[in-house]
C-alpha positions as CSV (number, residue, x, y, z in Angstrom):
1,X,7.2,35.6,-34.4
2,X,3.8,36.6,-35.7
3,X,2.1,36.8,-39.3
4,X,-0.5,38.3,-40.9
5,X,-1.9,40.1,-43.7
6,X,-3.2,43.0,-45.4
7,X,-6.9,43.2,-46.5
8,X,-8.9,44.8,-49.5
9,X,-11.5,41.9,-50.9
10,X,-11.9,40.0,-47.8
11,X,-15.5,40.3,-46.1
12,X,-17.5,39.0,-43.9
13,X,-16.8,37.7,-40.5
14,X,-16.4,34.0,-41.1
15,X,-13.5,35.0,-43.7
16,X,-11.4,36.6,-41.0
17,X,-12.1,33.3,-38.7
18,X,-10.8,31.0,-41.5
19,X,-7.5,32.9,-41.4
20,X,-7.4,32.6,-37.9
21,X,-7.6,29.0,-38.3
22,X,-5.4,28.2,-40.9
23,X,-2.8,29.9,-39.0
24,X,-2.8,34.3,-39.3
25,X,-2.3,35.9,-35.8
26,X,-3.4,39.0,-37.4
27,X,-5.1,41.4,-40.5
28,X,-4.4,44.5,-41.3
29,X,-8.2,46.0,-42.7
30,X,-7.1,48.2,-45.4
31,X,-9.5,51.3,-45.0
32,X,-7.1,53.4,-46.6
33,X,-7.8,51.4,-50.2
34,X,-10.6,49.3,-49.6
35,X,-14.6,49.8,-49.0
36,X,-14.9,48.7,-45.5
37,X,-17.7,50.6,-44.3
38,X,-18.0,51.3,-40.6
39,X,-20.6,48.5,-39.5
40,X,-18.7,45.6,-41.6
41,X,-15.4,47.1,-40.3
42,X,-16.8,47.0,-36.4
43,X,-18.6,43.0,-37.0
44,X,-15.0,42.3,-38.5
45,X,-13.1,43.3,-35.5
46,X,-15.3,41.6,-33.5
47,X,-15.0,38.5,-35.1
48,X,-11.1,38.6,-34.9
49,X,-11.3,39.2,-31.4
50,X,-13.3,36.4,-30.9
51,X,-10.9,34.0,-32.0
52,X,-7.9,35.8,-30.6
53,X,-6.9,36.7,-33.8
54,X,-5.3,40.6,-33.5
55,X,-7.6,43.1,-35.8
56,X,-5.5,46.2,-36.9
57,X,-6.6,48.9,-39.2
58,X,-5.2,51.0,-41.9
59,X,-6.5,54.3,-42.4
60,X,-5.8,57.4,-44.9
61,X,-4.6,60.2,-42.3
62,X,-4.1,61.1,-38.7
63,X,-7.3,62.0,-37.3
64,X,-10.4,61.2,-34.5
65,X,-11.1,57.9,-36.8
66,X,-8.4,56.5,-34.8
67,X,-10.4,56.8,-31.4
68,X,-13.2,55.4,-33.1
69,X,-11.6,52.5,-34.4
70,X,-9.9,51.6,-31.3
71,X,-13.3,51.9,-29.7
72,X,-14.5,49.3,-31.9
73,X,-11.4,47.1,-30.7
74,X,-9.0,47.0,-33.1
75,X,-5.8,45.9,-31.4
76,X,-3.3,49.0,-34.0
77,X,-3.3,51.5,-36.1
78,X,-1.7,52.3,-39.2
79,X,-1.2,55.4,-40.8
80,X,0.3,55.3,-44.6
81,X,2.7,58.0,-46.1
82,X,4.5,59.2,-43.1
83,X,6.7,62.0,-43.8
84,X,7.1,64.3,-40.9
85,X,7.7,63.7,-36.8
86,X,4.4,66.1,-36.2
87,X,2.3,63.3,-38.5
88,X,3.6,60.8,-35.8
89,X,2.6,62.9,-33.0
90,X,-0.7,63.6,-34.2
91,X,-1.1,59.5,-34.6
92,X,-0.1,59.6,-30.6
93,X,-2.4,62.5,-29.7
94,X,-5.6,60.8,-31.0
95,X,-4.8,57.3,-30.1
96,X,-3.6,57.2,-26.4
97,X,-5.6,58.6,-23.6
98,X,-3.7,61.1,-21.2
99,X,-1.2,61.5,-20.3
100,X,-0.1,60.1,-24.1
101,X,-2.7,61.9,-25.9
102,X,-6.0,62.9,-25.7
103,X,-8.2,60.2,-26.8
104,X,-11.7,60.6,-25.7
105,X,-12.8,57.6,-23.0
106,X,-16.4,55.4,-24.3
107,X,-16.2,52.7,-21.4
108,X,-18.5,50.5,-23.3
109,X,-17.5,49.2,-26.7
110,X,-15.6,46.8,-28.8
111,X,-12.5,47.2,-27.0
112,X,-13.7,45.8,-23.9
113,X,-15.9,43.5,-26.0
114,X,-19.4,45.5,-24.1
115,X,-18.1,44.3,-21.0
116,X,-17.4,47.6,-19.6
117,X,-14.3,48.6,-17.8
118,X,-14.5,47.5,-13.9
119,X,-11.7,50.1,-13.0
120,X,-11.5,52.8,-15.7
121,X,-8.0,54.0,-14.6
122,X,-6.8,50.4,-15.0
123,X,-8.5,50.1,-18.3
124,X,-7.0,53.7,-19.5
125,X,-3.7,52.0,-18.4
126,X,-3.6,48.8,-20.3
127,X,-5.2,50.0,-23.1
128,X,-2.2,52.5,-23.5
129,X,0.2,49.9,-23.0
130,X,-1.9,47.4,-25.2
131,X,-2.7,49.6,-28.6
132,X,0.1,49.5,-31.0
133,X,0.9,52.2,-33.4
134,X,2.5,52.1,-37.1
135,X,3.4,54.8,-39.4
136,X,4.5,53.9,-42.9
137,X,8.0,55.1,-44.5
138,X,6.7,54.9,-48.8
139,X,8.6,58.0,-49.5
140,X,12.1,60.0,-49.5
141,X,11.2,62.7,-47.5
142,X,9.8,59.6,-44.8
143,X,13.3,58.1,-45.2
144,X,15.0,61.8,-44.8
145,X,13.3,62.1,-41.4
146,X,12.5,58.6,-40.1
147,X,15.1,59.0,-37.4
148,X,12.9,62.0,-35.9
149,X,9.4,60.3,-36.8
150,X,10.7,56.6,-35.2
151,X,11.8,58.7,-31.9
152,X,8.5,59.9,-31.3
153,X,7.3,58.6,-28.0
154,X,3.7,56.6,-28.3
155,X,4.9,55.3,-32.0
156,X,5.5,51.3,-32.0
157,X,6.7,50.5,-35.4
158,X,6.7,51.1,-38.9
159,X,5.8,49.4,-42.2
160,X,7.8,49.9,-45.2
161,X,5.3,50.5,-47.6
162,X,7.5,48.9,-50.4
163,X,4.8,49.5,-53.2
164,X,4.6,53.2,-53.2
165,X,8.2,53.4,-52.2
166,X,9.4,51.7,-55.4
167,X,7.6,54.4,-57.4
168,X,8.9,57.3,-55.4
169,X,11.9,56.0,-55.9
170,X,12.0,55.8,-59.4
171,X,11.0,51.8,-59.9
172,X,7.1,51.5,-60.5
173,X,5.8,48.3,-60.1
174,X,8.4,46.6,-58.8
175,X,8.6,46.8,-55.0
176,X,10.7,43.5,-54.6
177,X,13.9,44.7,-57.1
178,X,17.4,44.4,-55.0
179,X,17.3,48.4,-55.1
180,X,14.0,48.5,-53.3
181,X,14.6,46.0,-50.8
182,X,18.3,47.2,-50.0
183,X,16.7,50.7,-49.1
184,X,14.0,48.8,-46.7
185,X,16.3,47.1,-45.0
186,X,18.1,50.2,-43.8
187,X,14.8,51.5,-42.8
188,X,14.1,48.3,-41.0
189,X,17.9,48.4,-39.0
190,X,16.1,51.8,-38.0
191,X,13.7,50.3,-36.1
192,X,15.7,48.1,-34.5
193,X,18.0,50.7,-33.4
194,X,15.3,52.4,-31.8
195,X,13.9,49.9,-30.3
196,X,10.6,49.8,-32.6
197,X,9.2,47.0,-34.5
198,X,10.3,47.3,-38.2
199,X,8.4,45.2,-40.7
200,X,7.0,45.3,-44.6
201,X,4.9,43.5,-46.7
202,X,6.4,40.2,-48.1
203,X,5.2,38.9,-51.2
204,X,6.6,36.0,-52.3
205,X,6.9,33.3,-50.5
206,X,11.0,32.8,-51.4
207,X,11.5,36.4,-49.6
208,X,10.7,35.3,-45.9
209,X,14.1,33.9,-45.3
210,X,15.9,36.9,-46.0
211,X,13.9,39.1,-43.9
212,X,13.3,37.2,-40.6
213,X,16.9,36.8,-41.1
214,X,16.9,40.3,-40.7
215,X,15.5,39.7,-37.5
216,X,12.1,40.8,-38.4
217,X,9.6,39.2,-36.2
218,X,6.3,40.7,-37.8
219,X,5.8,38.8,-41.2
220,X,2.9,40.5,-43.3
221,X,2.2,37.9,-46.3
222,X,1.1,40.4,-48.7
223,X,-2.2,40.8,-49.0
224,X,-5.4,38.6,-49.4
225,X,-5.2,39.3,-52.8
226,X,-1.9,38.4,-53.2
227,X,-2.8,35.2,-51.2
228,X,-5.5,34.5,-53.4
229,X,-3.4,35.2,-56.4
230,X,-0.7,32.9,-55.3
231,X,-2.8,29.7,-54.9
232,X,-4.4,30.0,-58.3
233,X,-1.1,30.6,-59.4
234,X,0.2,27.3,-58.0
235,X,-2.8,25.4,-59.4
236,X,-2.7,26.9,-63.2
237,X,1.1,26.1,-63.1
238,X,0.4,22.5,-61.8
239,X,-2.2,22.1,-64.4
240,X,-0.1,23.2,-67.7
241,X,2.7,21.0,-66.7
242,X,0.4,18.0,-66.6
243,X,-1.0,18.9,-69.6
244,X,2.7,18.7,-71.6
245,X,3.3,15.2,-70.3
């Protein structure tokens, strides 16, 4: 079992180590919502790699970002608002090097930490079998054809994107009602029937039981700020029932 988190207002290396310490195994850096520009973004990953801590990143659309980011070493990739199979492939196609996709080869970067490769046909090889890739189900028409998109070969899991799939279907706002989570966990017995990781933001602390009970072995605690907001949370409450006795 492994947790992590997603990330919007964390930045700076050292940020990414603390986590590491106090326990993540890995981030997800939100590029899809958040201002990481490309030189943070690569001094990020670099950091998380040096602490064995598993940098992956979110961004908005299939695309050559994804060889660029894997270049830089991030460990996944994530691609949000998955609704068709060809959306999957096209995550494959720029992702994996052949015979998987057609990712373009730069022997010395990130994701060999400048070291080079020694044998590039070994490195092609693990790096294919290393780099994990995530679409996101946050809609119907996802749900509708997320047995086709989860049996495309090259894709390694999904993330129920639980915020905009409450408002697509029809409960803004409130990703963690019974109705929202009822639909997830059909998405997530998916996964698990196609032998892909199936996983989803958890919010609230209360929640983990029921969904590594599920058998969900990828916990994602929210999100930094949801982290953040949670702590101050705790202390605020703490304070103002103090203050009545």
């Amino acid at each position: 079992m492994v947790s992590g988190t997603f990330c919007t207002i964390s930045h700076g290396p050292d940020v990414f180590q603390y986590m590491k310490a106090k326990g993540l195994d890995f981030v997800i850096l939100d590029t899809e919502h958040a201002p990481y520009d490309l030189m943070e973004t690569r001094s990020i990953i670099a950091a998380c790699r040096a602490v064995g801590m598993a940098p992956l990143v979110r961004i908005s659309e299939p695309g050559h970002l994804e060889s660029l980011m894997l270049d830089l070493g991030a460990e996944g990739i994530i691609i949000p608002l998955t609704e068709t199979r060809e959306q999957a492939e096209k995550l494959v196609e720029y992702s994996r090097y052949l015979p998987q996709g057609s990712r373009g080869i730069a022997s010395v970067n990130g994701h060999n930490d400048m070291a080079g490769a020694k044998n590039l046909g070994d490195f092609i090889k693990e790096r294919n079998q290393d780099v994990l890739l995530f679409v996101m189900i946050e809609t119907q028409k996802g749900i509708d054809n997320m047995d086709k998109i989860f049996s495309t070969p090259g894709i390694d899991g999904c993330i129920v994107g639980t915020g905009d799939l409450s408002m697509n279907l029809g409960y803004p706002g409130q990703p963690d009602i019974e109705q929202v989570a009822a639909v997830s966990e059909k998405i997530i017995e998916k996964c698990q029937e196609k032998g892909i990781i199936g996983t989803l933001p958890i919010r609230k602390p209360s929640d983990a039981a029921r969904w590594i009970n599920k058998d969900v072995n990828m916990l994602i605690f929210g999100s930094d700020t949801s982290l953040v907001a949670e702590g101050i949370a705790n202390f605020l409450s703490a304070a103002k029932q103090a203050k009545k006795h």
